[in-house]
C-alpha positions as a Markdown table, in Angstrom:
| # | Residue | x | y | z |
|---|---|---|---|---|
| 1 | Unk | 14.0 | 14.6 | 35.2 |
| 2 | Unk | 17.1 | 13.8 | 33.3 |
| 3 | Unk | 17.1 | 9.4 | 34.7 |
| 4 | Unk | 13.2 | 10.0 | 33.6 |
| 5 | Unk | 13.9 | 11.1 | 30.2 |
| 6 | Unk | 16.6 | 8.5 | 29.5 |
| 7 | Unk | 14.2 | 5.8 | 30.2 |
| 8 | Unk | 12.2 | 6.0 | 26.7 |
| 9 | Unk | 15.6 | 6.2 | 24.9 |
| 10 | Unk | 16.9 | 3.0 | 26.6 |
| 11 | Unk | 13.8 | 1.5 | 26.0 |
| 12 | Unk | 13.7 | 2.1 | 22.3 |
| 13 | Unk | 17.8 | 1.7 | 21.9 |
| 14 | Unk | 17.2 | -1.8 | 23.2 |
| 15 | Unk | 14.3 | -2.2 | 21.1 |
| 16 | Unk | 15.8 | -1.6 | 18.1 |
| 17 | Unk | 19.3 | -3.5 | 18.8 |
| 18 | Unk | 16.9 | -6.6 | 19.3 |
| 19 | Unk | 15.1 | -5.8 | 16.1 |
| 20 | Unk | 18.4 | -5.2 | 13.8 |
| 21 | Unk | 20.5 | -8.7 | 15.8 |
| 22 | Unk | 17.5 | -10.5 | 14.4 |
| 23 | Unk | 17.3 | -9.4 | 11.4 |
| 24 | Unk | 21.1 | -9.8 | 10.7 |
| 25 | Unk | 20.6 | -13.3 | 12.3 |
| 26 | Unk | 17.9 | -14.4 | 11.4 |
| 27 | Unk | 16.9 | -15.4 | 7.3 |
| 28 | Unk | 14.3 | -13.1 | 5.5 |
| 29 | Unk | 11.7 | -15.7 | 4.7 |
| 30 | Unk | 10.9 | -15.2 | 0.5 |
| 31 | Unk | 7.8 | -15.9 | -0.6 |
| 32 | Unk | 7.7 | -18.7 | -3.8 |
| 33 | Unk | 5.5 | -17.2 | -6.3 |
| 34 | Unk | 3.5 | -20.3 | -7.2 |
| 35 | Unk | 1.9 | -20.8 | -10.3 |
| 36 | Unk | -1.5 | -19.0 | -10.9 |
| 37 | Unk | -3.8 | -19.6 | -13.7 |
| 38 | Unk | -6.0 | -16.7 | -15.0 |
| 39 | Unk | -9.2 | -18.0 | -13.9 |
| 40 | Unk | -7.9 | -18.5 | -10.1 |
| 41 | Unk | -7.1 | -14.9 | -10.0 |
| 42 | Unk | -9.4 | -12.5 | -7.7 |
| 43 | Unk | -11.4 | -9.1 | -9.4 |
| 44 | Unk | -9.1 | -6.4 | -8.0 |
| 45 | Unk | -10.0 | -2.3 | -8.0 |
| 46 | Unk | -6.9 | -0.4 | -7.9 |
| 47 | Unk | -7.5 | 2.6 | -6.4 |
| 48 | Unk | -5.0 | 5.6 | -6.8 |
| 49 | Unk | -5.3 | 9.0 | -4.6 |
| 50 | Unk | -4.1 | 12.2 | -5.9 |
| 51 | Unk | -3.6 | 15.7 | -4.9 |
| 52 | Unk | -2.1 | 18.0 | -7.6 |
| 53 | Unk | 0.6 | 15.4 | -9.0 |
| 54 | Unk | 0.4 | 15.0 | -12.4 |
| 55 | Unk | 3.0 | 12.1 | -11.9 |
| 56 | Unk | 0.3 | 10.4 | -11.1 |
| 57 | Unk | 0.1 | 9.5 | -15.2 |
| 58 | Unk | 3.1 | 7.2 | -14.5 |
| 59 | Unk | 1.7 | 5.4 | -12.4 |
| 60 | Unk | -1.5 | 4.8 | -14.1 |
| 61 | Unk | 0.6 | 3.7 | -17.4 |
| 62 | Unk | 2.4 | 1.2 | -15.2 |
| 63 | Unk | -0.8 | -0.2 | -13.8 |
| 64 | Unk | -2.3 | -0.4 | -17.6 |
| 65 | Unk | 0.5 | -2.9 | -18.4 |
| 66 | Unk | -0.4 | -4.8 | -15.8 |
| 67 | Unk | 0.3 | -8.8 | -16.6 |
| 68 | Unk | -3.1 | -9.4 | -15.6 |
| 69 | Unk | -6.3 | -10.5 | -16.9 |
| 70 | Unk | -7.9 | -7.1 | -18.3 |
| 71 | Unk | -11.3 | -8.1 | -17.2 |
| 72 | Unk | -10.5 | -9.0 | -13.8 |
| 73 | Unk | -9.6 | -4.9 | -12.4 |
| 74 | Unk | -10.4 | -2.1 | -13.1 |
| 75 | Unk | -8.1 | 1.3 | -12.3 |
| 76 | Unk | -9.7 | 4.5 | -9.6 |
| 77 | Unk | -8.4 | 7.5 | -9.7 |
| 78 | Unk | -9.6 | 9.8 | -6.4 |
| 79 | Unk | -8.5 | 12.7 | -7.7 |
| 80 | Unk | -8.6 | 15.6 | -5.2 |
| 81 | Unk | -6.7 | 18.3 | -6.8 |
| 82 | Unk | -7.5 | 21.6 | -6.6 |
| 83 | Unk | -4.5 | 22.5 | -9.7 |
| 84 | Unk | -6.7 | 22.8 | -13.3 |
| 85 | Unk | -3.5 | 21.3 | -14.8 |
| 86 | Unk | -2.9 | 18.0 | -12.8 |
| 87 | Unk | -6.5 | 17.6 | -13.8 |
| 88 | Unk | -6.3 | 18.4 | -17.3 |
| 89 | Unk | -3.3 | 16.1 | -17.5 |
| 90 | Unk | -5.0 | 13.1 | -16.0 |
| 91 | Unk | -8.5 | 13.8 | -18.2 |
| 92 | Unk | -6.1 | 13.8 | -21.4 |
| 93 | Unk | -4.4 | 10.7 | -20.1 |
| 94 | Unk | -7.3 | 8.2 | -19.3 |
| 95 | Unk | -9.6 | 10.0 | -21.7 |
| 96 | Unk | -10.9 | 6.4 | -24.0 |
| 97 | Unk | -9.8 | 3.9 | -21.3 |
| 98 | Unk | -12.5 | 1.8 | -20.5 |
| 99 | Unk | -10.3 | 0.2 | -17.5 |
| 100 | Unk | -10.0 | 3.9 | -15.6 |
| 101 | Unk | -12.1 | 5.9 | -13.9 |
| 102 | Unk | -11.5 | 9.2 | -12.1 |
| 103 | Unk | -13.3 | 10.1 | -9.5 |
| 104 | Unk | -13.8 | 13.9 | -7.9 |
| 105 | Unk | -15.6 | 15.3 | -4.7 |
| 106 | Unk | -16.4 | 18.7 | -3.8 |
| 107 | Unk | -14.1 | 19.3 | -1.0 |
| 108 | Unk | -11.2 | 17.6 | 0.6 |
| 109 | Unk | -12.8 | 16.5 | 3.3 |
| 110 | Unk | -10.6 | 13.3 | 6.1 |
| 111 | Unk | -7.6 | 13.8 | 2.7 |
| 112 | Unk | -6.2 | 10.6 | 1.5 |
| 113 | Unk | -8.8 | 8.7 | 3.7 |
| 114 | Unk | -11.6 | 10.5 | 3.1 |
| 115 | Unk | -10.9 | 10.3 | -0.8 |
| 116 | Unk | -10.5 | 6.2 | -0.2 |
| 117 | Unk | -13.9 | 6.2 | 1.5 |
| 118 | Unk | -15.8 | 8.2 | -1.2 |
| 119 | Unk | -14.6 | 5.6 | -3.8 |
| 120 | Unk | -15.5 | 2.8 | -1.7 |
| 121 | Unk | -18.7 | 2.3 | -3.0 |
| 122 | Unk | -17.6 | 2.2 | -6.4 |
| 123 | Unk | -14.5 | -0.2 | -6.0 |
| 124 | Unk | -16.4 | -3.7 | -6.8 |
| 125 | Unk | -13.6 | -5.9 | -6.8 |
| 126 | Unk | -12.8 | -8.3 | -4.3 |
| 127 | Unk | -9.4 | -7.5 | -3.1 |
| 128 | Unk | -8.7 | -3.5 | -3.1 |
| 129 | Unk | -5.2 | -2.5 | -4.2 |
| 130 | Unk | -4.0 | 1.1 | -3.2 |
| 131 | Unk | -1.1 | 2.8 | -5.2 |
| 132 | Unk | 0.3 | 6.4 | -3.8 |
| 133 | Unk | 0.4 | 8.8 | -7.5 |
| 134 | Unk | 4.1 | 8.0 | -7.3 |
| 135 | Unk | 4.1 | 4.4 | -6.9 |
| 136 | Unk | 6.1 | 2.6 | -10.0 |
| 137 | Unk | 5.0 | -0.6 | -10.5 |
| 138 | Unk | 6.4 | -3.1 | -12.2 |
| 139 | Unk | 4.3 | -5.5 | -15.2 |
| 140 | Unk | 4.1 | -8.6 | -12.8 |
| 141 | Unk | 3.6 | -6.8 | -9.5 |
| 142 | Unk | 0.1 | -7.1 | -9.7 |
| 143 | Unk | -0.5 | -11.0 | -10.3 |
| 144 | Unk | 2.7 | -11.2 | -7.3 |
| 145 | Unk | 0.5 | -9.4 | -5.3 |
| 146 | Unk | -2.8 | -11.1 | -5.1 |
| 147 | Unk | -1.1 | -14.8 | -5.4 |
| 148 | Unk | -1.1 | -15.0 | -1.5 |
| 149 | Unk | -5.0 | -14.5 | -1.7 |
| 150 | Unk | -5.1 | -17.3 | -4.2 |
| 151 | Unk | -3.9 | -19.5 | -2.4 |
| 152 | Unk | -4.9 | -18.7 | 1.7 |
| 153 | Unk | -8.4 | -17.5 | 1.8 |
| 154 | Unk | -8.1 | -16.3 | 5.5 |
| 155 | Unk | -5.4 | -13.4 | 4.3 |
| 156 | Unk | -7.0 | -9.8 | 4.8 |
| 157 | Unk | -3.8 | -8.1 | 3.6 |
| 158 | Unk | -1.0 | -8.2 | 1.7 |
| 159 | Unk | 2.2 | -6.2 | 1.7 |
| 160 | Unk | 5.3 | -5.1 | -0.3 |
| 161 | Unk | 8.2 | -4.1 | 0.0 |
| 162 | Unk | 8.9 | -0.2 | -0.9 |
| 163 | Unk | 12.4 | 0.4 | -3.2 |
| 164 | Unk | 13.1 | 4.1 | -4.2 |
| 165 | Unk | 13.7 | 5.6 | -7.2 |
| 166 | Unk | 15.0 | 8.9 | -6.1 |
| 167 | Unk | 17.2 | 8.0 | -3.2 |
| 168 | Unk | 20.4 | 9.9 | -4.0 |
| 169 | Unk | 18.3 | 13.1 | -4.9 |
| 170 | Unk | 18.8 | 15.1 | -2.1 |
| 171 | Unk | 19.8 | 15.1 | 1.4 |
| 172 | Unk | 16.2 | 14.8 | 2.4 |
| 173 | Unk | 15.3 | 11.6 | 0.2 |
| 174 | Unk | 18.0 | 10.2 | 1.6 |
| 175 | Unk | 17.1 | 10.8 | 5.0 |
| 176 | Unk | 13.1 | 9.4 | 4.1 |
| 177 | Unk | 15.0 | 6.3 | 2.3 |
| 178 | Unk | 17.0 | 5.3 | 5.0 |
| 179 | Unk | 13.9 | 5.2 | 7.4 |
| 180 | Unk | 11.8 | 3.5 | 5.2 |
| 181 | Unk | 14.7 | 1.0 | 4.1 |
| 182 | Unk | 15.3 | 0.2 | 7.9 |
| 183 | Unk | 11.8 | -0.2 | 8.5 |
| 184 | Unk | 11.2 | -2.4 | 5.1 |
| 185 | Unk | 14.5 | -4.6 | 5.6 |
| 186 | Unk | 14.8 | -5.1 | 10.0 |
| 187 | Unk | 11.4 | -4.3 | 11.6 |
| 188 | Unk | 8.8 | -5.9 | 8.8 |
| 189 | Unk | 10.2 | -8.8 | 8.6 |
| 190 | Unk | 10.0 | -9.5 | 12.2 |
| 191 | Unk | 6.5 | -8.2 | 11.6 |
| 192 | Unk | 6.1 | -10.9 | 9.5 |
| 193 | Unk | 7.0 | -13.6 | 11.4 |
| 194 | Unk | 4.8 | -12.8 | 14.5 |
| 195 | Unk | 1.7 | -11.9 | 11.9 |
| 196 | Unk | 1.6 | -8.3 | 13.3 |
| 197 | Unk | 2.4 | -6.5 | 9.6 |
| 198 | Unk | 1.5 | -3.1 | 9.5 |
| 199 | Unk | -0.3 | -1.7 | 6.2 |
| 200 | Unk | 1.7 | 0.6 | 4.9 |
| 201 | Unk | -0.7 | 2.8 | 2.9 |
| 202 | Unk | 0.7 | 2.1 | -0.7 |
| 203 | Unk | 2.0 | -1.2 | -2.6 |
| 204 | Unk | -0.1 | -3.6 | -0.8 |
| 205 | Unk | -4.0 | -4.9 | -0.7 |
| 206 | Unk | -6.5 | -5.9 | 1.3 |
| 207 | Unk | -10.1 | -7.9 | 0.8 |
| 208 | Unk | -12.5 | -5.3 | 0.4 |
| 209 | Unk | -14.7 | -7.5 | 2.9 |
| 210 | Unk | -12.4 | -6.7 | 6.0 |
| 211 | Unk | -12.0 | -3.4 | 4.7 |
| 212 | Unk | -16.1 | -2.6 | 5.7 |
| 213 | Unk | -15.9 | -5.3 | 8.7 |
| 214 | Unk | -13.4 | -2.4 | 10.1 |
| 215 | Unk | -15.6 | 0.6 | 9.0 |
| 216 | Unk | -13.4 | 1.8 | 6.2 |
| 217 | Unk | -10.6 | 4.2 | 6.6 |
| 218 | Unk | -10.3 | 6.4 | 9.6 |
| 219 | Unk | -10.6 | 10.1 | 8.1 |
| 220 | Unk | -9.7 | 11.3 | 11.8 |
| 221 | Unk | -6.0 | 9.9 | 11.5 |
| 222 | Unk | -3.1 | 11.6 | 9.6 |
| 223 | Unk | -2.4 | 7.9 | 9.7 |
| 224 | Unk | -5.0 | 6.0 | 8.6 |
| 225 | Unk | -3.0 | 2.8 | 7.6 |
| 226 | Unk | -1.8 | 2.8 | 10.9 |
| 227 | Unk | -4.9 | 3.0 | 12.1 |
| 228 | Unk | -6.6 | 0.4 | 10.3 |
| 229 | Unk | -3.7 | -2.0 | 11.7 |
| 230 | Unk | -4.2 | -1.9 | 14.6 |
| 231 | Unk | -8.2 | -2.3 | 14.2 |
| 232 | Unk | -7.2 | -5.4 | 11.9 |
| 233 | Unk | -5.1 | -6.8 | 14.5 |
| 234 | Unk | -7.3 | -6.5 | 17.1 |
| 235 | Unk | -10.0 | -8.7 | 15.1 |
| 236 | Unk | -7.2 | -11.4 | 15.2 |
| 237 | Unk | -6.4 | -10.9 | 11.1 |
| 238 | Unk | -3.9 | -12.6 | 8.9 |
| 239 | Unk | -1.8 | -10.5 | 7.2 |
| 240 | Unk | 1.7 | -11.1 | 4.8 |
| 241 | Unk | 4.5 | -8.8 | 4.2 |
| 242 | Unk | 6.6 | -10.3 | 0.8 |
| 243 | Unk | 9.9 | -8.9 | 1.1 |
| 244 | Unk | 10.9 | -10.0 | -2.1 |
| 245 | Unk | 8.1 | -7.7 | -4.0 |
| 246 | Unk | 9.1 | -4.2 | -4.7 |
């Protein structure tokens, strides 16, 4: 029982030597933004889940200063809390912007997912961009992010790299930073190279047209990014990880 147990370890230690060596080893390829004019750029719906997290004003601020053309996205907010005050916060915030729309259900029916499917049908643009409520972005990271599209019309998703804000918080955030910084910095970029990048649920996009080829989001899975990864990859589709976007 014990020689049986070690196996997975083994397997997994060796794994992730392989995974680090080449990542020390090998160069991160950066992605050179190149010029895109306004009229190039795709109609994007930015689509923002909640569940009592008022935060979630910061991050629709941030995406209101995108440097993007106004007309070209507009801003979802799938708002599933059940706290009167995360939703009085978010009404008063958005309450007169033309550019945002929140968006409430009866239940909580599939979570995050099922939230991301019942806003489906009223995301028109052509790539879909998903923010997590406590996702910072920068002015820029819009335009960044749908540049790849621009310019390689057989990309079904795009995505960033995650940087933390909160890192020395706790012993906890730590912890979760450390993972994520691992899996951001040794394992994506591998990804990357071998066109198997994972979508990691926030900071990234995908063409809304792959996104109903694969039947929307799995509201079975606690991890429907995962999920619709591996569907994606299945149907042979072309995906980017930037590791010089955060």
């Amino acid at each position: 029982i014990y020689q049986t147990l070690l196996l997975p370890i083994i397997f997994f230690s060796v794994l992730y030597y392989v995974v680090g060596l080449t990542a020390m080893f090998v160069p991160v390829p950066r992605y050179r933004f190149p010029k895109v004019g306004d009229k190039e750029l795709p109609s994007v719906t930015i689509q923002i889940p909640v569940y009592n997290d008022p935060v979630a004003v910061r991050c629709i601020r941030k995406c209101l200063n995108f440097d993007y053309p106004k007309n070209k996205y507009h801003i979802i907010v799938a708002d599933d809390s059940t706290d009167e005050i995360t939703k009085r916060i978010i009404d008063n915030f958005v309450r007169g912007k033309k550019s945002v729309s929140v968006i409430r259900r009866g239940g909580r029916e599939g979570y995050k997912p099922g939230a991301l499917n019942h806003i489906l049908p009223h995301s028109k643009g052509e790539i879909i961009s998903i923010f997590d409520s406590d996702f910072v972005p920068g002015r820029r990271f819009l335009r960044k992010l749908m540049t790849p599209f621009v310019k390689d019309g057989s990309l079904a998703i795009v995505q960033s790299r995650m940087d933390f804000i909160n890192y020395g918080t706790n012993i906890v955030s730590k912890f979760a930073a450390t993972l994520l910084m691992i899996y951001h910095n040794c394992v994506m970029p591998v990804s990357s190279r071998l066109n198997t990048v994972f979508f990691c649920g926030t900071g990234g996009a995908i063409r809304k047209s792959t996104l109903l080829e694969a039947g929307g989001w799995n509201a079975k899975s606690i991890t429907e990014d995962a999920d619709l990864s591996v569907i994606l990859l299945e149907k042979n589709h072309k995906s980017m990880y930037i590791h010089n976007l955060s």
